[in-house]
N, C-alpha and C positions, 0 to 999 in steps of 0.2 A: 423427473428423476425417479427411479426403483428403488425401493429399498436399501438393495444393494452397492446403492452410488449414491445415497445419503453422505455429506461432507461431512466431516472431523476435523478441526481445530486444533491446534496445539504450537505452544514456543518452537521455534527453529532450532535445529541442533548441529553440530558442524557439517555431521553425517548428511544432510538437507541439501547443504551447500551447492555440487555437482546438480542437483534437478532444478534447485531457484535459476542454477545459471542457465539452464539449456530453456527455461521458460522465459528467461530476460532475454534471451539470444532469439526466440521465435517468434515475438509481438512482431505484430504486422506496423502500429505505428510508436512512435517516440523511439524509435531503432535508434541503438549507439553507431554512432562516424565511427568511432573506434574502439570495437571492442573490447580493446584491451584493458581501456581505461578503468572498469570495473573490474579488479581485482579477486581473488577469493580471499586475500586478506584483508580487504574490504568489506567481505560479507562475515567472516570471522568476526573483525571488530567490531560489528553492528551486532552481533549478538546480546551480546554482553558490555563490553566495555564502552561503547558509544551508544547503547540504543538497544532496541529489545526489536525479534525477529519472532513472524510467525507464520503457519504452513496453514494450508487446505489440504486436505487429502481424499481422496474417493479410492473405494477399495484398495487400501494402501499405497496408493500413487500419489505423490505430491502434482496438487493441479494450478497452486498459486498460492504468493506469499505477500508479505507486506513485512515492511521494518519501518520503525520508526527513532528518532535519531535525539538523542538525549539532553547532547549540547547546544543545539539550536532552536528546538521543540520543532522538530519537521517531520514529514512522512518523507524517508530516505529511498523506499520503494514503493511500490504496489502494481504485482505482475500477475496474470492468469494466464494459463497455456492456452493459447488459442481456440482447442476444442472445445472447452467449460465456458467460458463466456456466456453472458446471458443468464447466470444459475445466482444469483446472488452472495456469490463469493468473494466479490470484491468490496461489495458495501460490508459485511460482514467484517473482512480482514482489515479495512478501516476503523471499522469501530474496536476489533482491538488494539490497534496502534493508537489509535484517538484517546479512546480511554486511558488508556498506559501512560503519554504523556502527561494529559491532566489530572494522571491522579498522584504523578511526582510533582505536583503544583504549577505547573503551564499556563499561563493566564490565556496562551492563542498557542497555533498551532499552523506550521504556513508550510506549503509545496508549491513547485514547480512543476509545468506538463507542459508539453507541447501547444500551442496555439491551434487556436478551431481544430481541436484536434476530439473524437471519441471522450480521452479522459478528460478533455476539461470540461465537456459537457456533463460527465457521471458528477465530475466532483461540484459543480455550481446547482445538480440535481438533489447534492447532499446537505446542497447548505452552506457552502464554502461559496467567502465575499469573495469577487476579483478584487486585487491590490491593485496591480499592473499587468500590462500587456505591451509586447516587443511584438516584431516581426514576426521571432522566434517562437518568443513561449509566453506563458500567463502563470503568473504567481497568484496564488490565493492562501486567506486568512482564516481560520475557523476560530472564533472565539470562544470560549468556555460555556458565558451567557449562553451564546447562540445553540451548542450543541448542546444543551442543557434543558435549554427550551423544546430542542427540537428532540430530544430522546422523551421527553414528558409528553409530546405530539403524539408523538409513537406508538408510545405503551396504550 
């Protein structure tokens, strides 16, 4: 990456809304049957009132975002436009949703992805236990302990 396509961070703002959707809408896998289902009031209320919402941006373009969902303690999204991929934007936009829940006192942290799918593998690369697995999809766990430990790894 250039200089100039250095990422930036920042909370989601309504204004966001319109590019999260057309990056949720161009992922090659975990594609919505219906994409209606995902509403823009959907991603309104994940801003703020259910859950906090954050952006990727490279030269002012939004290239991916992530929400994390307040009521549940879950990761609600985590998208990257198909081109950025590979840049470490997604592990990044995790750890701010990640954080943001445990730090409103979340003792785990749990999503859904698709089965043998790309993301379930980023996210068991992150650290995140499998719960279960369907057909369908794989539910995974991240406990406090664990990404506690593993941001101490890190540093």
């Amino acid at each position: 990456m250039s200089p100039a396509q250095t990422p930036s961070f920042r909370r989601a703002l309504p204004s966001d809304i319109p590019a999260m959707s057309a990056i949720r809408l161009a992922v090659k896998e975990n594609v919505l049957s219906d994409p209606t289902r995902v509403t823009t009031r959907m991603y309104e209320d994940y801003l703020d009132l259910l859950g906090r919402g954050w952006v990727a941006e490279i030269d002012g373009a939004i290239v991916g975002f992530s929400y994390a969902n307040s009521t549940d303690a879950s990761i609600w999204a985590l998208f990257i436009a198909p081109a950025f991929e590979g840049r470490g934007l997604a592990r990044r936009l995790l750890a701010l949703a990640v954080s943001w829940l445990f730090e409103q006192g979340q003792p785990a942290v749990r999503l859904s992805t698709g089965a043998r799918t790309r993301a379930a593998q980023f996210y068991a690369l992150q650290g995140w236990t499998v719960e279960r697995e369907d057909e369908k999809d794989t539910y995974f766990i991240l406990r406090q302990s664990d990404w506690q430990s593993g941001q101490r790894a890190a540093a």
